[in-house]
PAMIVEX-19155 format. One record per residue (C-alpha): residue number from 0; residue in one letter; x, y, z. Coordinates in Angstrom, 1 decimal. Example, Ala and Ser with C-alpha at 12.3 -4.5 7.8 and 13.67 -1.06 7.14 Angstrom:
// PAMIVEX-19155
SITE   seke   lumnu        u        v        w
SITE      0       A     12.3     -4.5      7.8
SITE      1       S     13.7     -1.1      7.1
// end
This chain:
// PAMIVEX-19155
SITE   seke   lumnu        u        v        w
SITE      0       X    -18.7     -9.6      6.1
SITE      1       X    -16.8    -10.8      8.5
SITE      2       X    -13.0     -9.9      8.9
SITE      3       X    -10.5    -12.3     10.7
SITE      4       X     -6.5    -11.4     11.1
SITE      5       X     -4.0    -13.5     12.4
SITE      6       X      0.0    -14.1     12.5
SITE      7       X      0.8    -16.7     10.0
SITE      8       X      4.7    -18.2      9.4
SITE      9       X      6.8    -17.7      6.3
SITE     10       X      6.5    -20.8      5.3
SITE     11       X      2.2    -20.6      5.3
SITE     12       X      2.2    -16.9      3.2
SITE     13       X      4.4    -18.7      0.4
SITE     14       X      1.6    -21.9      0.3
SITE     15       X     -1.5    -19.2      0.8
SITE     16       X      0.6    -17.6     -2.6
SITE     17       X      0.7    -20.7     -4.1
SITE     18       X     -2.6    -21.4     -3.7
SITE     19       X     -3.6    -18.1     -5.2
SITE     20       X     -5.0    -18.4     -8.6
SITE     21       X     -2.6    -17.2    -11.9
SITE     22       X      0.6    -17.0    -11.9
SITE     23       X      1.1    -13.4    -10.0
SITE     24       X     -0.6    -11.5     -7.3
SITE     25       X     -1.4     -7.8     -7.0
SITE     26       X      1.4     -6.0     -4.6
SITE     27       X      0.3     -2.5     -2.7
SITE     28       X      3.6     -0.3     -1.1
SITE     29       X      2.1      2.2      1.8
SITE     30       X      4.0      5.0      2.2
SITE     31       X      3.9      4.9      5.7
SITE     32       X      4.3      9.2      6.1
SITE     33       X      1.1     10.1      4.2
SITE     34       X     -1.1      6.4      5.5
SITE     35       X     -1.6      5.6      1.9
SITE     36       X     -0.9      2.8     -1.0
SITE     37       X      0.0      2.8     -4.2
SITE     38       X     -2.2      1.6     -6.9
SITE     39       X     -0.7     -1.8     -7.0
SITE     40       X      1.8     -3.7     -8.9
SITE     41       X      0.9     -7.3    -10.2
SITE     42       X      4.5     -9.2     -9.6
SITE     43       X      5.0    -12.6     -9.9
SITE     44       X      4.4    -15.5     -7.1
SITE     45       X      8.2    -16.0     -6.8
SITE     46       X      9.3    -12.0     -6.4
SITE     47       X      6.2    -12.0     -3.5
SITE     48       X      7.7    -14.6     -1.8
SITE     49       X     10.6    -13.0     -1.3
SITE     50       X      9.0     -9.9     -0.4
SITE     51       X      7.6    -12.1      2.8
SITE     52       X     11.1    -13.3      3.7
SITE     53       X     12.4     -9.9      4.0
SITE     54       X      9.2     -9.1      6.6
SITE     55       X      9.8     -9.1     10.1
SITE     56       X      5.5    -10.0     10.8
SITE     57       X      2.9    -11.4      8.6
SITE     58       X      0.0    -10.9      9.5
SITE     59       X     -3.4    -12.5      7.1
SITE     60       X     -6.7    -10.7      7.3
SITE     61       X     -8.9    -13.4      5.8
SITE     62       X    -11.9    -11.8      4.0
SITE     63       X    -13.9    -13.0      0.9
SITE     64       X    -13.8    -12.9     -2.1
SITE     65       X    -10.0    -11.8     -1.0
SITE     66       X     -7.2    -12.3      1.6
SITE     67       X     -4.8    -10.2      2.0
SITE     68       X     -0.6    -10.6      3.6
SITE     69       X      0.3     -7.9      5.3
SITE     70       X      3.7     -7.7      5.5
SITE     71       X      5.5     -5.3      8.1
SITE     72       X      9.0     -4.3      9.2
SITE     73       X      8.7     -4.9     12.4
SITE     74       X      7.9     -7.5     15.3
SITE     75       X      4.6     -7.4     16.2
SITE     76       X      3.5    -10.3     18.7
SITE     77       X      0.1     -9.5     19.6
SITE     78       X     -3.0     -7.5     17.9
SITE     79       X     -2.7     -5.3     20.7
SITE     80       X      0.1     -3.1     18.9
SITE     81       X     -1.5     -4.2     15.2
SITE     82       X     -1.6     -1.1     13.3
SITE     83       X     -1.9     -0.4      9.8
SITE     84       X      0.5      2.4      9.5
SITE     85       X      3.4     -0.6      9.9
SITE     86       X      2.2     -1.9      7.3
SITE     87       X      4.6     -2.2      4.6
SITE     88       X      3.8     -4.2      1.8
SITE     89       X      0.1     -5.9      1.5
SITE     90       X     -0.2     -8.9     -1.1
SITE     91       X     -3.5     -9.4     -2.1
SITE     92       X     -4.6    -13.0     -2.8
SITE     93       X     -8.2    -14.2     -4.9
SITE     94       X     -9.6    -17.0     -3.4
SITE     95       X    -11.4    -19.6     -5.0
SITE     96       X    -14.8    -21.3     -4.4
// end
């Protein structure tokens, strides 16, 4: 399976959430002093949306059956200084085939 990441704008997360199937997505907090998430909170499209305007980077690792946003409070401009400890926030998104 083949993993692909890549900086996406605001404005593509909210259509990639749109897209998403139902009418919520599952939400995962890290808390960044232990590396871990949470178990997940399903929220609704419009709260996740405004989760990704208060991010600084989004960053989309494209997988399937499931993409994920990773949403982080800080600027990040190049994979080079990706890492997942500055990861704040990760929406996961079902795709369809």
């Amino acid at each position: 399976m083949e993993t692909q990441l890549r900086f996406v704008s605001k404005e593509e997360a909210h259509k990639l959430i749109d897209d998403a199937p139902g009418d919520g997505v599952l939400v995962l907090t890290y808390n960044q002093i232990i590396g871990v998430s949470d178990h997940g909170k399903y929220i609704r499209k419009k709260k996740s949306k405004k989760l990704v305007d208060k991010s600084v980077t989004v960053v989309l690792t494209d997988s399937k059956p499931v993409a994920t946003l990773n949403l982080h409070n800080r600027l990040i401009k190049d994979f080079s200084e990706y890492h997942r400890e500055n990861i704040v926030k990760t929406i996961m998104l079902s795709k369809l085939e």
